[in-house]
C-alpha positions in Angstrom: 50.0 24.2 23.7 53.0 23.5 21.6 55.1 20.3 20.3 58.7 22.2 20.6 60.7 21.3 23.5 60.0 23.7 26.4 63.3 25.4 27.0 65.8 23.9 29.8 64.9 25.4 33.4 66.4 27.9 34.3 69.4 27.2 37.1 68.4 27.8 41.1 71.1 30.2 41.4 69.8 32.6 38.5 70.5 36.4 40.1 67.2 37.5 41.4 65.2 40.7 40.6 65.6 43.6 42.3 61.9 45.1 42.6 59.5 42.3 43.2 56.1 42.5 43.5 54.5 39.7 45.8 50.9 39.1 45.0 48.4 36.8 47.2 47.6 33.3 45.8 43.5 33.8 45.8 41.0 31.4 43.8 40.7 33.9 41.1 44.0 33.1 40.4 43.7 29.1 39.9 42.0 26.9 37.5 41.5 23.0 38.1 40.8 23.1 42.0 37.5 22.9 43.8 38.2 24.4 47.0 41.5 26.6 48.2 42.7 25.2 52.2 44.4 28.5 54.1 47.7 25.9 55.8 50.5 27.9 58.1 52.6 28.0 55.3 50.4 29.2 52.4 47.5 27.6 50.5 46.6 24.4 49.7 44.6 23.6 46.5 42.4 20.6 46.8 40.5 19.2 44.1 37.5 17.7 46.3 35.7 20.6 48.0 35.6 20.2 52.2 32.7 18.7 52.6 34.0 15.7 51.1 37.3 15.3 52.0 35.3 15.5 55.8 33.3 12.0 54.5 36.7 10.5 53.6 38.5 8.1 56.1 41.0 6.9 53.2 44.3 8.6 53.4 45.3 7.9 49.7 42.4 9.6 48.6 43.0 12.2 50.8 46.9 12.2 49.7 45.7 12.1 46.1 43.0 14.8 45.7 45.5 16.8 47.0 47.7 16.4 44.5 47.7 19.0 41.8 46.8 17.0 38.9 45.1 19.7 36.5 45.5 22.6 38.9 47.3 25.8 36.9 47.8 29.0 38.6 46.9 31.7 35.7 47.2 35.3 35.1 47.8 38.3 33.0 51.1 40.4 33.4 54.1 41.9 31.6 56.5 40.2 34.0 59.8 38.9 32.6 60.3 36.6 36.0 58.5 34.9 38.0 59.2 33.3 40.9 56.6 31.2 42.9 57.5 29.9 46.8 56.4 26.0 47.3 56.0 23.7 50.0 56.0 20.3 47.7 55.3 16.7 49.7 56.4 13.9 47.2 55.8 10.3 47.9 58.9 7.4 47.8 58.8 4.4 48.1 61.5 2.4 50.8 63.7 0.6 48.9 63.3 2.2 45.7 65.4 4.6 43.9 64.4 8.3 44.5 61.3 9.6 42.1 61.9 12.1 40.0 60.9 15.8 41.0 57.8 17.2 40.3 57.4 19.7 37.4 55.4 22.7 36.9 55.2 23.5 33.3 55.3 27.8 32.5 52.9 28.6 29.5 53.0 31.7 27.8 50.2 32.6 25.7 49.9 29.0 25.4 53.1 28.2 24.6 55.4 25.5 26.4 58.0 28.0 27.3 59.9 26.8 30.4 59.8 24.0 33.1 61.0 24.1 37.0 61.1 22.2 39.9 61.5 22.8 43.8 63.3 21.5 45.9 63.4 20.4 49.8 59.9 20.0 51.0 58.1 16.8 52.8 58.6 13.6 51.9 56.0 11.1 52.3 57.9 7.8 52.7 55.5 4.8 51.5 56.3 1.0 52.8 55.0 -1.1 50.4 55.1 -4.5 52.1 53.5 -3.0 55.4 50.9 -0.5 53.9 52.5 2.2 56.1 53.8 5.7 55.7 55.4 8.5 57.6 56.2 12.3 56.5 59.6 13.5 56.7 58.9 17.2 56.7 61.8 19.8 54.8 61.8 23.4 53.7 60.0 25.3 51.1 61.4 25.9 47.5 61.0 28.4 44.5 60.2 27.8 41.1 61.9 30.6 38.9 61.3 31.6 35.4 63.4 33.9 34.0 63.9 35.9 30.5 59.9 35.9 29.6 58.6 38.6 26.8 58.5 41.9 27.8 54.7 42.6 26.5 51.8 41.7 28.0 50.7 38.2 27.7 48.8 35.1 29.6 50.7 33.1 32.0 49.6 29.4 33.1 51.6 27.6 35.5 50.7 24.0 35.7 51.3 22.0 39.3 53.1 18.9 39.7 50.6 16.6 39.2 52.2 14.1 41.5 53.1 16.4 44.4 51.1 17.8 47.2 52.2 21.6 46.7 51.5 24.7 49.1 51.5 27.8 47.2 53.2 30.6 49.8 54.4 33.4 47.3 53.7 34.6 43.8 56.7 37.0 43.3 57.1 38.9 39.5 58.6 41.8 38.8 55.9 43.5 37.3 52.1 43.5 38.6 49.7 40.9 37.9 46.2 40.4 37.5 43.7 37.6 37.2 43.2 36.3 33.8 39.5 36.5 32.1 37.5 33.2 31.2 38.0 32.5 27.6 35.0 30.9 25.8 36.1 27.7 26.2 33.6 24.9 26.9 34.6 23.4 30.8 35.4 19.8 30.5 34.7 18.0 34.1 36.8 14.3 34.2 36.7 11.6 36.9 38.6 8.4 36.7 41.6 6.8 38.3 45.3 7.1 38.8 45.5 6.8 34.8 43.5 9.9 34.7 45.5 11.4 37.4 48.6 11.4 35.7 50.6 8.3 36.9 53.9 8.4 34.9 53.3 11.2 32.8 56.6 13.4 32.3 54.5 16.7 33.9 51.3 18.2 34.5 50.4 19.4 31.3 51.2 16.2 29.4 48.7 13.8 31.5 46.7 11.7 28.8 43.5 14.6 30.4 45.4 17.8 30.2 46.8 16.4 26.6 43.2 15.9 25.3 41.9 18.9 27.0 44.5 21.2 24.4 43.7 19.7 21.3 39.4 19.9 21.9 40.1 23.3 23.1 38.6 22.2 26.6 39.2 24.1 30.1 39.9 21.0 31.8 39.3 20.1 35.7 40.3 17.2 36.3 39.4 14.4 39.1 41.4 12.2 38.3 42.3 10.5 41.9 44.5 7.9 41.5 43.3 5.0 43.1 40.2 6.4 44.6 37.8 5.9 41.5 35.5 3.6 43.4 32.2 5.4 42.8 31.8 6.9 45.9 29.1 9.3 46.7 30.9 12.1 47.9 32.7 12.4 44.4 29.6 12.0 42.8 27.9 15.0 44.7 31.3 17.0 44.4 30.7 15.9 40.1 27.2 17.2 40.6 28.3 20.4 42.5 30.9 21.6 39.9 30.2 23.5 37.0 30.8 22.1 33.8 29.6 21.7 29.8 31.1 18.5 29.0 31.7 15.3 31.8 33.2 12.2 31.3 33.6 9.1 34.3 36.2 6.5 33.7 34.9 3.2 35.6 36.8 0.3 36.6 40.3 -0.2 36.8 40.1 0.6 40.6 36.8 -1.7 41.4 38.8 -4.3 40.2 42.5 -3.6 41.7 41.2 -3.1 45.2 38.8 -5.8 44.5 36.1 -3.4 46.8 32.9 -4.8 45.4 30.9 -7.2 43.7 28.5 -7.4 40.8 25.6 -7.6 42.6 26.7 -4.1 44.0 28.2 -2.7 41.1 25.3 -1.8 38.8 22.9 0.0 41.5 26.1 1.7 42.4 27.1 3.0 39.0 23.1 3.8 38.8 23.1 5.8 41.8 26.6 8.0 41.0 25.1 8.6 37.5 21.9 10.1 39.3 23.7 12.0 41.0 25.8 13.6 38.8 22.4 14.1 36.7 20.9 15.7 39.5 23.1 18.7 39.1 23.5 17.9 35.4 19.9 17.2 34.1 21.2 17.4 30.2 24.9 18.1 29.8 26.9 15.6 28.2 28.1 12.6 30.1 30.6 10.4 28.6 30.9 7.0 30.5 34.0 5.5 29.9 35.2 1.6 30.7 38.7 0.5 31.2 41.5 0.7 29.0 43.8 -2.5 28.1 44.9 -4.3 31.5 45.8 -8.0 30.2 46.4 -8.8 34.0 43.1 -8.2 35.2 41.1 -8.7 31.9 39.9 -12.0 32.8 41.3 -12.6 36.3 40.1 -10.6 39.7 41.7 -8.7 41.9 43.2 -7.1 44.1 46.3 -6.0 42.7 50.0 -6.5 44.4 53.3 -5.2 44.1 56.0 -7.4 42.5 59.0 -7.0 44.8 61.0 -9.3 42.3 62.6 -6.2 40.6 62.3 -3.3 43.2 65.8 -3.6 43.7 66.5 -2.2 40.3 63.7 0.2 40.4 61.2 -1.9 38.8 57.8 -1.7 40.9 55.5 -4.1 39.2 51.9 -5.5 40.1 50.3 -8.5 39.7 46.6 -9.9 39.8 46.0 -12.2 42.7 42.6 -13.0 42.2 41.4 -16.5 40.8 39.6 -16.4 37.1 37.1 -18.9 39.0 35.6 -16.5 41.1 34.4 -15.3 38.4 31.4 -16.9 39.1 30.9 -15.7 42.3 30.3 -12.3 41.5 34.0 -11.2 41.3 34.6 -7.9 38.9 36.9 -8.4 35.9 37.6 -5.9 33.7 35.7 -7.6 30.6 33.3 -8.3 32.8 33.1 -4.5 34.1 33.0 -3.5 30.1 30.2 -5.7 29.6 28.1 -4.0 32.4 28.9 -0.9 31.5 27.4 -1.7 28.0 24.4 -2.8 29.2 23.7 0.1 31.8 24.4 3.0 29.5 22.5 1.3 26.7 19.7 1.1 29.1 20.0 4.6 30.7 20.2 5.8 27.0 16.6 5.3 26.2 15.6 8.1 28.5 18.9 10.2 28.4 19.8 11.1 24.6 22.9 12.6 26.4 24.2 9.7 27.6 26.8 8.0 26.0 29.5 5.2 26.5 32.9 4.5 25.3 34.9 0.9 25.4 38.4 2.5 27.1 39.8 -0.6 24.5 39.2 2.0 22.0 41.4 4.6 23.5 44.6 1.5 24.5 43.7 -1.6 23.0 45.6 -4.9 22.3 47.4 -3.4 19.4 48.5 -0.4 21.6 49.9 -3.0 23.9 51.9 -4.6 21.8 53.7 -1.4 20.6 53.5 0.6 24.1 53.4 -2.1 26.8 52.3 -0.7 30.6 55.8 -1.1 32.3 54.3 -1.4 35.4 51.3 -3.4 33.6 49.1 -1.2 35.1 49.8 2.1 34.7 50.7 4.0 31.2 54.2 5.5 30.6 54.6 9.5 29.2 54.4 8.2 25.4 51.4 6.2 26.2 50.0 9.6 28.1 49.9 10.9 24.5 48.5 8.2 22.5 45.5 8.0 24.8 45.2 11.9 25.1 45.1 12.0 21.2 42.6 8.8 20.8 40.4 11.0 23.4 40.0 13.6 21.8 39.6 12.4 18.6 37.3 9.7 19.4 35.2 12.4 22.1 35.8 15.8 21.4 36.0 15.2 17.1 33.2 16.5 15.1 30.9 13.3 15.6 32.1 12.6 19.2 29.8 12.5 21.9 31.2 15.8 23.5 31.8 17.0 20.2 33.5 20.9 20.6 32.5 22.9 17.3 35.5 24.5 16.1 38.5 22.9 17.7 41.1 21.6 15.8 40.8 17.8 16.7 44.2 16.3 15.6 46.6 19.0 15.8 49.4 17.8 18.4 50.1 19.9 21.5 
């Protein structure tokens, strides 16, 4: 990946190709997804397989693994355009100014060479006061990229990582074909909507897909916004899904839904980290605690929105737990770290490849000071990068505990 500017997209109304080729969207042709959903208007990648999703009664997990966070559509061709038909569903929010659209960012031969959006498409209205939500359903778009190298070369298309997106036609105007598996090691991630992508600027710059380029990782990313609540089905899907390097990021979303207690959290981590093992007897695991969150360092959840501001677009959240309860058994995010600690230290007597990571070292109180969560929970796009580059460095680097020989740790995508 590079650090220039990817070029300005190109305009909705650019004069279309006279001889295109339309090519079926197939698995061979996606990276980042676990299992490929056949919908009425095209396919749907999902990034839990079907099993899963069939064990999950939440409908913002289900909204979320849905969303293409990590998911790139990949292949080799001589095509100067491409177009690629879309059914997106983005989420607003009533009474909040419009979200921006989702991007898909075009790499060519792992370049940054163009960006796009569609438009139309669902729209999944959110009520945050009442919890409730209805889809507004719209028409399908087209992302077009126009004026690419004539040559042969590798395309990677990432997906919004925010958006639900329905892939109906691949369109170029010259054949394609599925691209080979490089040698690069496949990096499996779990963690919340900070892993997802929240507030990123596009797919490729989440603080996952950002560390992925600079260790030279083929990332899949579960990232699932706020469904990182240790939940056996994810652990069996972490266990199912190939991979040479894993990393969990535990926490944030224990604590913000306020779902369990302490007595429950450590056989709970215990029994995801078995499970992951089972499939995974030996490969690096990287357990990773929260990041910076001064509002529920020391105070419990659950998390609330701040209506003060909404009016001028400012969605904010606030703990509304009590620091008392503390003592009861409530999870705080120190006391979360702590535990952590203590369970990987433990685990690590018997599993050399077990390692753990404070997420302080990744966004800490300094990195607050300088980049401050505007929403005070979730990172903006600059803060994306700083934690992508602390990642890798601190993981993927030389001496890291998923250490990737070669890779040029440092270099900025």
């Amino acid at each position: 990946m590079s650090s220039q500017p990817a070029p300005a997209p190109r305009s909705a109304t650019t004069p279309r190709a006279t001889d295109w080729i339309t090519t079926p969207v197939t698995a061979d042709f996606l990276r980042g997804a676990l299992d490929l959903e056949h919908t009425e208007h095209g396919v749907l990648p999902h990034r839990l397989p079907a099993r899963a999703r069939a064990q999950c009664a939440d409908a913002y997990l289900a909204m979320a693994e849905a969303q293409a966070s990590g998911v790139r559509l990949v292949f080799r061709t001589r095509a100067t355009a491409v177009e690629l038909d879309a059914l997106r569903t983005k989420n607003a929010y009533q009474g909040a100014p419009p979200r921006p659209d989702g991007v898909y960012d075009l790499f060519v031969d792992g370049q940054l060479s163009g960006q796009a959006s569609v438009t139309g498409g669902n729209v999944l209205m959110v009520d945050m006061t009442t919890g409730t939500a209805e889809t507004r359903p719209g028409p399908a778009g087209t992302a077009r990229f126009t004026g690419l190298p004539d040559r042969v070369k590798d395309i990677e298309i990432w997906l919004p990582h925010n958006e639900i997106t329905q892939l109906i036609a691949l369109r170029t105007d010259a054949p394609v074909e599925p691209l080979p598996e490089g040698g690069r090691k496949k990096w499996l991630h779990h963690g919340s909507s900070i892993s997802h992508g929240s507030d990123a600027a596009s797919p490729s710059t989440t603080w996952p897909a950002l560390a992925a380029s600079l260790g030279g990782v083929e990332l899949t990313n579960l990232g699932l916004s706020g469904s990182a609540v240790l939940d056996p089905f994810t652990a069996r899907a972490l266990r199912d899904t190939p991979a040479d390097l894993i990393s969990v990021k535990i926490g944030i979303n224990l604590v913000n839904a306020d779902l369990m207690r302490l007595r429950a959290f450590a056989p709970a981590v215990h029994g995801f980290l078995d499970t992951i093992r089972e499939g995974h007897p030996t490969t690096p695991l990287l357990v990773v605690s929260p990041i910076l969150c001064p509002i529920h360092e020391d105070t419990p959840g659950p998390s609330a929105p701040d209506f003060s501001n909404l009016s001028e677009g400012k969605l904010q959240f606030k703990a509304t737990g009590d620091p008392a309860e503390r003592a009861t058994g409530k999870l705080t995010l120190n006391v979360i770290r702590d535990e952590l600690a203590r369970l990987v230290k433990q685990r690590a007597a018997e599993d050399p490849n077990l390692h753990h990571l404070d997420g302080r070292d990744l966004y800490g109180e300094a990195d607050f000071a300088e980049l401050p969560l505007p929403d005070q929970l979730h990172p903006d796009a600059a803060t994306h990068r700083h934690i992508g580059e602390r990642f890798a460095a601190l993981a993927f680097g030389p001496d890291g505990p998923l250490a990737v020989g070669g890779a040029q740790i440092g270099a900025t995508p």
